[in-house]
C-alpha positions as CSV (number, residue, x, y, z in Angstrom):
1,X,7.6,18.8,-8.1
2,X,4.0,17.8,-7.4
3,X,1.9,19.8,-5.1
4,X,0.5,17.5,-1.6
5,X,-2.3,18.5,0.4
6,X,-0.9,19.8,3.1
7,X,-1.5,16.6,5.6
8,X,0.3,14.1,3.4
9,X,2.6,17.2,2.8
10,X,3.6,16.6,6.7
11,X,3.4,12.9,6.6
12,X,6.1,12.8,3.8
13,X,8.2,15.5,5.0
14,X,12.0,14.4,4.4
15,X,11.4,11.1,3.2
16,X,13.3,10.3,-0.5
17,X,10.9,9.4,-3.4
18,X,11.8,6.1,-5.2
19,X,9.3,4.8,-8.1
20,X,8.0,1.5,-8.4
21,X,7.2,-0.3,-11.4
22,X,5.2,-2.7,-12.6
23,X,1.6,-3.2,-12.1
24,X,-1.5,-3.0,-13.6
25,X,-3.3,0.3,-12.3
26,X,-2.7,3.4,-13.9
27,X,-1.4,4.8,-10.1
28,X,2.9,5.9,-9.8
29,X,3.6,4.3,-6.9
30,X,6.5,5.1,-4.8
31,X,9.1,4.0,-1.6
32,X,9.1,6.4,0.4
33,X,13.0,6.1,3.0
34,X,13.8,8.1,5.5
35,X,16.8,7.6,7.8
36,X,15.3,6.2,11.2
37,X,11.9,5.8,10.4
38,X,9.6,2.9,8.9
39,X,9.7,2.4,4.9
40,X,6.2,4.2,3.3
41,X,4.7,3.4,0.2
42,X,2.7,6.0,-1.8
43,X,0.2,5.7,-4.6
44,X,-1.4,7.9,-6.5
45,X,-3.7,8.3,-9.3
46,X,-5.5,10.2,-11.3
47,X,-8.7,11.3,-9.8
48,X,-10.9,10.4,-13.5
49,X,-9.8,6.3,-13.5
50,X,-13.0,3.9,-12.9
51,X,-11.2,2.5,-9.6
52,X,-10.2,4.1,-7.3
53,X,-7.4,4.6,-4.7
54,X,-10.9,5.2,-2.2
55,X,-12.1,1.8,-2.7
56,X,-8.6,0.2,-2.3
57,X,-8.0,2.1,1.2
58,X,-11.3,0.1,2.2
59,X,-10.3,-3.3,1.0
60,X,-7.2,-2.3,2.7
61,X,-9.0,-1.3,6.2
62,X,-11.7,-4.7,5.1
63,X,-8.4,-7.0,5.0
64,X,-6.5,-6.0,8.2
65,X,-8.5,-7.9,10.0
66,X,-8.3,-11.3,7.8
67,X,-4.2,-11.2,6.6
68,X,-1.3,-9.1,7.2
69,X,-2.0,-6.1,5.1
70,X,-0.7,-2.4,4.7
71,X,-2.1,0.1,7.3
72,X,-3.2,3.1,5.3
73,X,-1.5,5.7,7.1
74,X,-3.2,8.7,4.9
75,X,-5.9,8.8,2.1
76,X,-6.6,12.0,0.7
77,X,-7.5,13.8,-2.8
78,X,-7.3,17.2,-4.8
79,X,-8.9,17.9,-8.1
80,X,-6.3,16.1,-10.0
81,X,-5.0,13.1,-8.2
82,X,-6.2,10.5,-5.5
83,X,-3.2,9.7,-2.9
84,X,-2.7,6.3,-0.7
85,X,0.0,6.8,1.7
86,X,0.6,2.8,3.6
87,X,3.0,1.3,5.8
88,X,5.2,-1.4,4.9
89,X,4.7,-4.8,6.0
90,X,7.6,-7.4,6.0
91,X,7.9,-10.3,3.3
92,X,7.3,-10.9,-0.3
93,X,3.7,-9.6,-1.9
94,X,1.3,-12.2,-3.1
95,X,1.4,-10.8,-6.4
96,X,5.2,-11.5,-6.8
97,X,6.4,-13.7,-9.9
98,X,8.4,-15.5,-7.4
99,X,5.7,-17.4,-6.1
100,X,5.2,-20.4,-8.3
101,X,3.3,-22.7,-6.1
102,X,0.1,-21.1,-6.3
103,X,-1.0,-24.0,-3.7
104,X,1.5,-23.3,-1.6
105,X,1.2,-19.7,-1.3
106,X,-2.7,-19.9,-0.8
107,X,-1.9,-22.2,2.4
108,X,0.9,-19.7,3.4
109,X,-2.2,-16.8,3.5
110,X,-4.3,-19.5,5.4
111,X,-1.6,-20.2,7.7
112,X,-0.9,-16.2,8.4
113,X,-4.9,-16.2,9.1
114,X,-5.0,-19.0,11.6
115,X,-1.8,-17.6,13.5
116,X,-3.7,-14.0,13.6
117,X,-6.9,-15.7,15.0
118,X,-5.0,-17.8,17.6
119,X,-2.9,-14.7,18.7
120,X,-6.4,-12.8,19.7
């Protein structure tokens, strides 16, 4: 079983570990369930990769403002590994093979921005 620090330790408390495959990054990424609470997702990676888990919580905390992103819930590293604890947000990721109107789907991302700027 791998070792948290202790914060995510508490932030992960009782939830079940699922992996998730696929991807490019060299990050194990995980569901994270838990009867009665909100779906998590995990990453982590080692700490000696070029780019990091850091930089992604910042394009993360960059984007929330712009499109529907993750909230990172937890960022945090040891000597070994990086970890990116984030919420889960509804609907189908960008990045998903489904998607095979690339038009379409960049108007869907516009259309998610304009409805977040007229909702301010």
């Amino acid at each position: 079983m791998i070792s948290f620090p202790d914060d995510l330790a508490r932030a992960v408390s009782g939830y079940s570990f699922t992996p998730i495959t696929g991807g490019c990054s060299p990050a194990e990424v995980f569901l994270l369930q838990k009867p009665g609470d909100a779906n998590l997702y995990l990453k982590m990676a080692p700490r000696d990769e070029g780019s990091t888990l850091h930089d992604e919580k910042l394009r993360l905390e960059w984007l929330s403002d712009q499109l529907p992103v993750p909230q990172v819930r937890f960022y945090g590293h040891d000597r070994q590994r990086e970890y990116l604890l984030m919420s889960e947000i509804p609907g189908i990721a960008a990045s998903d093979k489904s998607h095979t109107d690339l038009p379409d789907l960049v108007h869907l991302l516009g259309v998610s921005k304009i409805e977040q700027v007229g909702s301010w």
